[in-house]
C-alpha positions in Angstrom: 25.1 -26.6 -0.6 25.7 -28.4 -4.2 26.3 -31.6 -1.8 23.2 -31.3 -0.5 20.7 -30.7 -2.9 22.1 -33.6 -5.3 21.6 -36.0 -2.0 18.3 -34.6 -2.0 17.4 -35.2 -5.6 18.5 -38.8 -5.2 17.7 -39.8 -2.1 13.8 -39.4 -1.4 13.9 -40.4 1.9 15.9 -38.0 2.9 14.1 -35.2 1.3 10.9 -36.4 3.2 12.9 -36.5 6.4 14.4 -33.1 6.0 11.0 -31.7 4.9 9.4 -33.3 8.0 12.0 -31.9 10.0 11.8 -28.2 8.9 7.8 -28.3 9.3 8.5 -29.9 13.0 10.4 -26.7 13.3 8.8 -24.5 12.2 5.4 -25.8 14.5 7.7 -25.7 17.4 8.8 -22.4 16.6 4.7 -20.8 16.3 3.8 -22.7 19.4 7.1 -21.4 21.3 6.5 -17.7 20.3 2.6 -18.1 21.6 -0.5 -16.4 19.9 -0.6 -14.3 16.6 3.3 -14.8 15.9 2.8 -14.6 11.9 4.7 -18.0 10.9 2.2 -18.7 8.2 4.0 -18.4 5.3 7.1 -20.4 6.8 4.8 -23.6 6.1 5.4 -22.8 2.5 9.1 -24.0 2.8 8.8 -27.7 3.5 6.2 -28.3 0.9 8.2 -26.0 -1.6 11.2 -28.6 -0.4 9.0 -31.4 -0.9 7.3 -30.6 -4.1 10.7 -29.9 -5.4 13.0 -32.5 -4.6 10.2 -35.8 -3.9 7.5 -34.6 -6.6 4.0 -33.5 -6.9 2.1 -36.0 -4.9 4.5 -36.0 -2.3 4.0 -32.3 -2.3 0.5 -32.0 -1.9 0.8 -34.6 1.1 3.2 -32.2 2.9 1.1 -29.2 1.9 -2.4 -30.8 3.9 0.0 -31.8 6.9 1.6 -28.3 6.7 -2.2 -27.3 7.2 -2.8 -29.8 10.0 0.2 -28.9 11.9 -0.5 -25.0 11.0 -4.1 -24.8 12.6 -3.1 -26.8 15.8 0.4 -24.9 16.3 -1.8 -22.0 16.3 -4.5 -23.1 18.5 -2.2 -25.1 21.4 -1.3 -21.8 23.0 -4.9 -21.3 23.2 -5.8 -24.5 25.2 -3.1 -24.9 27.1 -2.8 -21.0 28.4 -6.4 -20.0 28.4 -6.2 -17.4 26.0 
């Protein structure tokens, strides 16, 4: 774990790939379980990652795309199923 968070702190790329990845996951993961499935607070972990390890502007970029990908996750099911 030590490996990783000092690769993290150094390499910025990485951190925004890695917080990209776990908000990717985390959208698949609402839309997979359908309507209502209470992932909302999950979002906080990439852009806790983010704000962290890449700093505070890069933060609040991930926080507003957290947002984006938060509202349509929720709403897909919606469209697609016809609830």
């Amino acid at each position: 774990m030590d490996k990783l968070q000092t690769r993290l702190a150094r390499d910025k790329r990485l951190a925004w790939a890695v917080s990209l990845a776990l908000l990717a996951a985390i959208a698949y993961g609402e839309y997979a379980s359908g309507i209502e499935s209470g992932f909302g607070v999950c979002y906080l972990l990439p852009v806790a990652a983010g704000t962290w390890y890449i700093g505070k502007n890069s933060g609040l970029v991930i926080s507003v795309l957290a947002a984006i990908t938060w509202a349509l996750a929720a709403r897909l099911p919606m469209l697609f199923h016809g609830l």
